[in-house]
N, C-alpha and C positions, 0 to 999 in steps of 0.2 A: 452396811454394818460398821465397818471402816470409820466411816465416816461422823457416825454417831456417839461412838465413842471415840474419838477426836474432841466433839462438839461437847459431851458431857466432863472430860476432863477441863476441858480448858475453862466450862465454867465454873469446875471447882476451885480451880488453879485461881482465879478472877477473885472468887468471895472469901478465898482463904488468905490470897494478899489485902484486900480491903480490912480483913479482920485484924492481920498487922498493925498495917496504920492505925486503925481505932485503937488498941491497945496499946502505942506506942506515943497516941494522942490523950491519953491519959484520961480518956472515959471512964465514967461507972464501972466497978463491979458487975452491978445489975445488968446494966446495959452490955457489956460484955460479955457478962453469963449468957444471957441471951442472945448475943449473935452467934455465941457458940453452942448452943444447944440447936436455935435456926438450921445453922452449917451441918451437925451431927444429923439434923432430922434431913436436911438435903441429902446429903453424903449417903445416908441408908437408904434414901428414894433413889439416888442417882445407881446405887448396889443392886440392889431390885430389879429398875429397867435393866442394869447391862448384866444382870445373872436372866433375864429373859428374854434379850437379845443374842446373848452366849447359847441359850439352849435349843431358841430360835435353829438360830446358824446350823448348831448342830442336829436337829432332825431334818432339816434342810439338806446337810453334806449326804445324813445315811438314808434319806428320801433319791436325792441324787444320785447317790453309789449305787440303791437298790436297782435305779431306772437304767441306770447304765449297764450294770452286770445281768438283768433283764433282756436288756437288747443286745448286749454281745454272747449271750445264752441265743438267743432268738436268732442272732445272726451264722451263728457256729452253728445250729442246727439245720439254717438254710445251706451251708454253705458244703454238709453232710452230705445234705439231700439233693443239692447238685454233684456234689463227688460221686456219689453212689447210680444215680441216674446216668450219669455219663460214664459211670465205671474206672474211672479214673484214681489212681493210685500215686498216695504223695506220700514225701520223706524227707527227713532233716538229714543233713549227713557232717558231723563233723569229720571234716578232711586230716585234722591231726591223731586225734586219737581212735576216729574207725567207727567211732558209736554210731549209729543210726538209729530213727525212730520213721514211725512207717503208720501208715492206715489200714483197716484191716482190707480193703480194697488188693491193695497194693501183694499183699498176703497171700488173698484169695486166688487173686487172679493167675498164681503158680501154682495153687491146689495146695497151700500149706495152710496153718493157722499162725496165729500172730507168736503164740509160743515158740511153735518149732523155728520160727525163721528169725526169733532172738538167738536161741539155742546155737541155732547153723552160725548165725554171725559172730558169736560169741567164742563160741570155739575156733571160728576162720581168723577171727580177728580181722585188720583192715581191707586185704584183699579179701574179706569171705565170697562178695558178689563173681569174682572170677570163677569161683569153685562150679556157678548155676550159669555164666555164660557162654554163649558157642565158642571155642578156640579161635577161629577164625573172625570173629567180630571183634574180640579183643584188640586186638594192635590196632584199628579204627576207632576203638572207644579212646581207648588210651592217647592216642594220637590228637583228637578231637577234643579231652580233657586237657590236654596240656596248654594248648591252641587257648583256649578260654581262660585260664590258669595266669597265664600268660599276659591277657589282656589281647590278642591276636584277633579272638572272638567275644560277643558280648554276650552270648549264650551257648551251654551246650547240649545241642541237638544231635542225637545217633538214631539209629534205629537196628537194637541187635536181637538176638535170638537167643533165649534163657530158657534152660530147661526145666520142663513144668515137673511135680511130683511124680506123676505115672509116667514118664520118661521122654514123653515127648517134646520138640522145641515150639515155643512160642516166642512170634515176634511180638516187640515192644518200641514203642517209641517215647525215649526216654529227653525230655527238655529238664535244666536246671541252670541254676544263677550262684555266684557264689554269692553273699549278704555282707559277710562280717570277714575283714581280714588280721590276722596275728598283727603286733606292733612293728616286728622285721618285715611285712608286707607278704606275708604266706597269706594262702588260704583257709577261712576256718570253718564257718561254716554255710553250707551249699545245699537251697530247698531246691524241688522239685517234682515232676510229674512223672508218669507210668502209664502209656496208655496203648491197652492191647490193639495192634496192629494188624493180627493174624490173617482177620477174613480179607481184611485190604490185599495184603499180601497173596493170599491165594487167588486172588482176583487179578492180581497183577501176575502171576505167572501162568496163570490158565490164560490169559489176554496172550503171553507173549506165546506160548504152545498155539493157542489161534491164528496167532500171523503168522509163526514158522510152517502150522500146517496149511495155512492159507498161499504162504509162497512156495510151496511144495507142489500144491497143486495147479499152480500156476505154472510155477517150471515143468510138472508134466504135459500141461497142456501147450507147452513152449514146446517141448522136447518131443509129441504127437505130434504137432503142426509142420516140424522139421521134418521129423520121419516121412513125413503124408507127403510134403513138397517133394522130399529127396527121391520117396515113390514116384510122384508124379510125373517127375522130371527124368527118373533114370527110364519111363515107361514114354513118356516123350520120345526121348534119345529113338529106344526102341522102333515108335510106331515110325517116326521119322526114316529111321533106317530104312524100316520096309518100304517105304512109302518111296524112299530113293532110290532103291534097290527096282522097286515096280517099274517107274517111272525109266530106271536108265534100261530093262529089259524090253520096254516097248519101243524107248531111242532105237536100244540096238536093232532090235526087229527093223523099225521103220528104216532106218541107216542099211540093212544089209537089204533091203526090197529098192531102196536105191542103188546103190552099188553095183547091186546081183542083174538089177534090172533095165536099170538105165545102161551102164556100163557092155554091154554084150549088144542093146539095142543100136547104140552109137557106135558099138565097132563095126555093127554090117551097115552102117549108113555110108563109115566113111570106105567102106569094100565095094561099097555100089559105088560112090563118087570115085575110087580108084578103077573099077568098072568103064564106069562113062569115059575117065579116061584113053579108053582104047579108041574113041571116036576118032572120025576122016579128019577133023578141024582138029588141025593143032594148037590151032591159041585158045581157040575155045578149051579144050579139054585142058589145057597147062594152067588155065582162070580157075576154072572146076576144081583139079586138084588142088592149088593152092589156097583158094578161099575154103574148099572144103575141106581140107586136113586142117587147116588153120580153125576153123570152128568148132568141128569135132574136138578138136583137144582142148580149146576154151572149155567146152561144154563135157568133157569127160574130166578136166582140170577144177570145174566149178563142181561138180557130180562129189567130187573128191572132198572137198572142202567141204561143202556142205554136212557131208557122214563127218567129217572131224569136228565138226560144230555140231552137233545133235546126238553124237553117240560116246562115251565114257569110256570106249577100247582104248582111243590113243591117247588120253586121261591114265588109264591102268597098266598101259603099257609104258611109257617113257616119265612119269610121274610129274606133278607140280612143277617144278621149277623148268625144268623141258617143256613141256604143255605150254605153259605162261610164255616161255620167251618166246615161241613158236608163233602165239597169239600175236605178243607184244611187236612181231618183226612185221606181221604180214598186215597189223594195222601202220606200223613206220611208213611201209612201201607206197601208201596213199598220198604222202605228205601233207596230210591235211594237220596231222598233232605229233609233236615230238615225245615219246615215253620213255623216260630211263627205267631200267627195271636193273636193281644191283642186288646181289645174293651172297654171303658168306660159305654156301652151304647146297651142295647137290644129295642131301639124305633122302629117302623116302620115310614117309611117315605112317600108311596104311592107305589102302583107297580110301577108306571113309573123310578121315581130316584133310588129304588133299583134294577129295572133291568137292569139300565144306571150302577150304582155302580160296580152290578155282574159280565158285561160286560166289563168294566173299569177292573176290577180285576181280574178275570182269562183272561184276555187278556196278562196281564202282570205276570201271573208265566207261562202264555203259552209262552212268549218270551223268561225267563228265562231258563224253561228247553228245549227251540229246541234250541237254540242260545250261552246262556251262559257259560255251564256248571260250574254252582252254587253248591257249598254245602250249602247256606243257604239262607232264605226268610225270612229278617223281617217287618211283616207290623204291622200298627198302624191305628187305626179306633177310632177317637174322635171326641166325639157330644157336643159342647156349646149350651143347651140350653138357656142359656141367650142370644146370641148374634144370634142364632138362625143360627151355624154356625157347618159346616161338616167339620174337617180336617184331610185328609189321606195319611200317608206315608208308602213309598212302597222301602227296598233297599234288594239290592241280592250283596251276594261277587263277582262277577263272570269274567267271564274276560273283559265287559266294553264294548266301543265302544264309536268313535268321534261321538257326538251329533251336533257339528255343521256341522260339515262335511253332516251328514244323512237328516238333518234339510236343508244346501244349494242347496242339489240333491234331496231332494223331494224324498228320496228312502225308508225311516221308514211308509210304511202302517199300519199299527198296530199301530202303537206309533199316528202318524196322525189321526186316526180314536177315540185313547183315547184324542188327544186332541180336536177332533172335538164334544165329548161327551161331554167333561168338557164345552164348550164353549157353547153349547146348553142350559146346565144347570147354566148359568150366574155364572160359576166358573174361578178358577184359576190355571194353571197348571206349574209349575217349574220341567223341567229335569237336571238334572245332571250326566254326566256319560263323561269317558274317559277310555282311552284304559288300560286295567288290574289294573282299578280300582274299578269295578262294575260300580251299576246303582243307581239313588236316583229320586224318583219319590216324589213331595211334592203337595197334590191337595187341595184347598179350596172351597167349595159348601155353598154357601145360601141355608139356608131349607125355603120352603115358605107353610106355614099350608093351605093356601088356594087354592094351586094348585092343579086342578082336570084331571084327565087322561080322555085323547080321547075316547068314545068310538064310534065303527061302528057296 
């Protein structure tokens, strides 16, 4: 259009300077009249086209504005029926003066009409929203607003809790941008969304109610399983008792049928060899007595030993630490293995835990000399009475042995059975040993005063 009327002036402009010159060149009248009546019939043609060029344009612009405001009719009511489908709840908010404008979504979705919650703001004035917010979400909004305010954040995202008309809270997850800032670089005005969160919400706290009651019953099922072992183990302890208590009542029997039995048979042997004595041969009968009193007391001497090794009387009689050194002297006397045995402490403990002890410890110079060949044994026997605590350490030179290896194969009976002792008596057992390095036994026991032994 532009351009045609460009095109049409300039050619006025053209025949109205030619008309000049001819006038100026001193033509005809005639001839002049008629270039100028030519021009005037051009000039109302040339009026014509661009009065229907002009009208052109303009059912053109109000064809164009109809189409446009068509489609942003068309777009707006799409854009409706997505707000409404998703439920979603928008608002203008000018930040200086408070006004707000809202959808009726946004409305609904607190059980008001679009009325009342002009009304409500109108009377609140700026803060009205604090009036329908949780107390406790506030200073997060507020905090979260400022932050954006700020330029800190490029959006602001909260998710707080607004009380609906019938009184109860509803979560919202509320995003907004500010658009437009004052000329001093305040905020002016700030669109946004509103979109009910609630079922989420409930979803997320019945989820965490599931795993609190899911780890609830978990730790019951922790705190049976403890009970059940603690059972298990204090009924362990128990059967064990008996089972020791049996065991050392049969020693004792078999101990006193030696004693009782041997002992009396061996006295009239050596009464007979005192006997024969009186024979006519004197060298003879002076051989007789001497090798015979000589044997008889080996063998009433070994009689003896024996019931000390098999029976728990002189175990309960003179206690642990006695017993032990007892043991420890009369395997010295062999000179086959040197044992240091050192003790802070001549207490008693009960027969139970010294005969656990006793058992504990020649079990362990019995491993040393089948197994090791050792020249030395040093233990260590220390009582905290303050802490009311037994610690004993057991090492031999001797040639060693993989502990973990024996420990993966389940093949150390002895050593298993010491650590199933320790474990009875709510102890602690550390080995150490490797191949030609010896062995290092370190064991720690709680003494408990109040522990009372089984009896049957």
């Amino acid at each position: 259009m532009k351009n045609a009327i460009n095109y049409i002036y300039s050619d006025i402009r053209r025949k109205t300077e030619d008309f000049i010159r001819s006038k100026e060149s001193g033509e005809s009248q005639e001839a002049v009249d008629g270039e100028v009546l030519e021009l005037l019939h051009e000039l109302l043609d040339y009026q014509s086209k661009l009065e229907a060029q002009i009208v052109k344009l303009a059912e053109n612009e109000r064809s164009g504005r109809k189409k446009a405001e068509e489609a942003l009719s068309k777009t707006k009511v799409q854009l409706e029926d997505v707000l409404e489908g998703a439920n979603i709840g928008t608002l203008e908010w000018n930040v200086q003066t408070g006004k707000v404008k809202f959808n009726s979504i946004w409305a609904k979705n607190l059980g008001y009409t679009n009325t009342e919650i002009k009304i409500g703001l109108a009377l609140l004035g700026k803060k009205g929203w604090r009036a329908i917010t949780h107390p406790d979400d506030i200073p997060y909004a507020d905090e979260m607003l400022q932050k954006h305010f700020s330029g800190e954040l490029p959006f602001h995202s909260v998710e707080v809790r607004m009380r609906h008309k019938k009184g109860h809270w509803v979560w919202f997850h509320q995003i907004g941008r500010v658009k437009t800032w004052t000329a001093d670089g305040k905020p002016l005005l700030m669109y946004g969304t509103h979109i009910d969160i609630t079922c989420r919400k409930q979803m997320e706290e019945q989820l965490k109610k599931d795993i609190e009651a899911k780890k609830q019953a978990q730790q019951a099922l922790v705190d049976l399983n403890n009970q059940l072992e603690e059972r298990i183990r204090e009924r362990t302890i128990q059967m064990l008792n008996i089972t020791v208590d049996v065991e050392e009542r049969e020693r004792n029997r078999f101990s006193a049928e030696l004693h009782d039995g041997m002992g009396p048979l061996l006295s009239t042997i050596k009464l007979y060899f005192q006997w024969l004595a009186d024979t006519e041969d004197p060298e003879k009968k002076k051989i007789i007595v001497e090798k015979g009193s000589h044997s008889i007391e080996m063998a009433i001497q070994t009689a003896r030993e024996m019931a000390r090794g098999l029976s728990s009387q002189f175990l309960s009689e003179v206690g642990y630490i006695s017993a032990l050194n007892d043991f420890v002297q009369q395997i010295n006397l062999t000179k086959k293995i040197d044992i240091n045995f050192v003790t802070n402490s001549n207490d008693r403990f009960g027969s139970f835990p010294e005969l656990m002890l006793y058992r504990i410890t020649t079990e362990l110079i019995k491993n040393t000399l089948t197994y090791a060949n050792a020249s030395r044994i040093d233990i260590v026997f220390d009582y905290d009475q303050l802490k009311k605590l037994i610690s004993f350490t057991y090492i031999d030179d001797g040639a060693g042995f993989d502990w973990e290896e024996i420990r993966k194969q389940k093949k150390g009976l002895g050593l298993m059975n010491i650590q199933q002792r320790v474990l009875i008596m709510k102890g602690d057992i550390k080995i150490k040993a490797r191949s030609g390095e010896g062995m290092q036994v370190l064991i720690q026991i709680p003494v408990d005063n109040k522990t009372e032994d089984v009896k049957i």
